[in-house]
N, C-alpha and C positions, 0 to 999 in steps of 0.2 A: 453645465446642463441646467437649462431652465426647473425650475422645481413648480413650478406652475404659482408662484405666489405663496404656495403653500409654507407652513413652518416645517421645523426640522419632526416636532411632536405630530404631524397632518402627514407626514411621510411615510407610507408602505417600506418595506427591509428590502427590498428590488430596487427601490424608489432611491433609498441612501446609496444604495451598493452602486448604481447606473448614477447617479453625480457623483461616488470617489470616485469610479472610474473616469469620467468626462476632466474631472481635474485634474488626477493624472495625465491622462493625453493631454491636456491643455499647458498642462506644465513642458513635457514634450516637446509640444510643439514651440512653444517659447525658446528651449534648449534649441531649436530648430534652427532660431532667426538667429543662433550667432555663426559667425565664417566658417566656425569648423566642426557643422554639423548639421545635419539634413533633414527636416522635416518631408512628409510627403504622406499624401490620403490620395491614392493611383490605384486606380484600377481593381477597388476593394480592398485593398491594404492598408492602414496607415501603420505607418513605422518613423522612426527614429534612429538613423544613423550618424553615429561617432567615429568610426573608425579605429578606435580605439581596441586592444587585444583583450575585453571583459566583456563577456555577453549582456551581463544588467547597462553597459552603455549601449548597444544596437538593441534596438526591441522591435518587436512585431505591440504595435498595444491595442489594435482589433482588427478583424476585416469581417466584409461582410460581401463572402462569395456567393454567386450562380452556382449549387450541387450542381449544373452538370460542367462546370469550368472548375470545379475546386480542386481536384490532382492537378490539373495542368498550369494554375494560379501557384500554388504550395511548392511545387518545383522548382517554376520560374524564379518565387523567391529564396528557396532556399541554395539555389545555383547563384542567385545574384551577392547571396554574403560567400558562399565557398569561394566563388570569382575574385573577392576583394580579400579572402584570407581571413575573416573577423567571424565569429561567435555572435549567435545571436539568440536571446529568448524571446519568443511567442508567446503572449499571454492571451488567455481566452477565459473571458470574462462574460458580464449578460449583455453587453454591446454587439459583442461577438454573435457573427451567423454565420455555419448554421451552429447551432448549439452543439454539435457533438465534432466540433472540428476536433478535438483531441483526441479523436480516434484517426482520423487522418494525420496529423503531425506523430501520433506515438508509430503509428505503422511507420514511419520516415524517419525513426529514431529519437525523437524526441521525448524526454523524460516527462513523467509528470509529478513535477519536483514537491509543487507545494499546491493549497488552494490559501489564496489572499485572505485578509480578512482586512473589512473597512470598520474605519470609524468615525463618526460623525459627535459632533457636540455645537449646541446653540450658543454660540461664543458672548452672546448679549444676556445667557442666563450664566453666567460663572461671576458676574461682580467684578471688581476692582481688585480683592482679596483672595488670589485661587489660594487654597492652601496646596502643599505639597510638600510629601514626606519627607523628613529629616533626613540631611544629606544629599538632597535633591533642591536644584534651584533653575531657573530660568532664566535668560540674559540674554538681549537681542545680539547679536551681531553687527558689531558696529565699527568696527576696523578691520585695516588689514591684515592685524595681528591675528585678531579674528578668525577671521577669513579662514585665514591657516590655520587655527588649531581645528577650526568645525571640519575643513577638507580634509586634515591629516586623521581626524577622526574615523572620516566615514571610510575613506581609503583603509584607513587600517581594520575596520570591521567590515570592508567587503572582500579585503587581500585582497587588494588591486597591483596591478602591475605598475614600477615606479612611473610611468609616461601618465598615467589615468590623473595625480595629484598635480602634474603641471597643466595638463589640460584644461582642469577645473578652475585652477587660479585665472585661468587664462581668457574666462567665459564667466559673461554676469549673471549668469542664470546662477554659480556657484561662488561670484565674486563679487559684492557690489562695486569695490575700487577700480572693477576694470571695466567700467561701464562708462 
């Protein structure tokens, strides 16, 4: 999302929250372009499907409905994950219109698990020298070995189902070796 030139310090809290969101979906989308998985901004929807048996891999990450087409948009898609068998989460964020679609997904069952929270930082103001607490270190990712400890990481803190960790290896958006 374009920030209009402005600095991160020149940004409105609307302003940070609508670029995490846009980098998220962007990220997404990217997830998108590998063979086994589907990007798509249709018909007010964009989403991201995996196929995958974990709802945090299928996501709804905005739409931006006609009220007087939004039950019959919300069905269409939520018939379109039941059809394929896969879990899916909705997030509605300030992207999202209209603003109170969570009352149209909670009426259709959908939980209202959590509210996000962004965070932003001027990566040109942290130096050369970030410190950071004892015990705590940072280290690119730079193999394959890699690779696999960060996937088996996240797998193991989302309980993902065993097929979610081969996937991953399998797609450079989570592997750079397989690119």
């Amino acid at each position: 999302m374009s920030t209009g030139g402005k600095s991160l310090a020149e940004l409105l809290a609307d302003e940070v929250v609508k670029a995490c969101e846009q980098n998220y979906i962007d990220y997404w989308r990217y997830v998108g372009e590998s063979p086994n998985a589907e990007f798509s901004e249709d018909r007010g929807i964009t989403q991201c499907i995996t196929g995958l048996p974990q709802e945090i891999m299928n996501v709804v990450l905005k739409c931006r409905l006609d009220p007087s087409k939004i039950d019959t948009r919300i069905d269409e898609a939520i018939e379109y994950y039941r059809s394929r068998k896969i879990p899916v989460i909705w997030h509605a964020g300030l992207l999202t219109e209209p603003r109170d679609i969570g009352t149209y997904l909670e009426a259709r069952g959908f939980p209202h698990d959590y509210d996000g929270i962004a965070m932003a930082i001027d990566l040109d103001s942290t130096g050369d020298d970030m410190a950071f607490p004892e015990g705590i270190s940072a280290k690119a990712v730079d193999s394959a070995q890699d690779c696999k400890n960060w996937v088996a990481c996240l797998t193991e803190s989302w309980e993902s189902p065993k097929e979610v960790s081969s996937w991953m290896l399998q797609n450079a958006c989570f592997n750079f070796s397989s690119s």
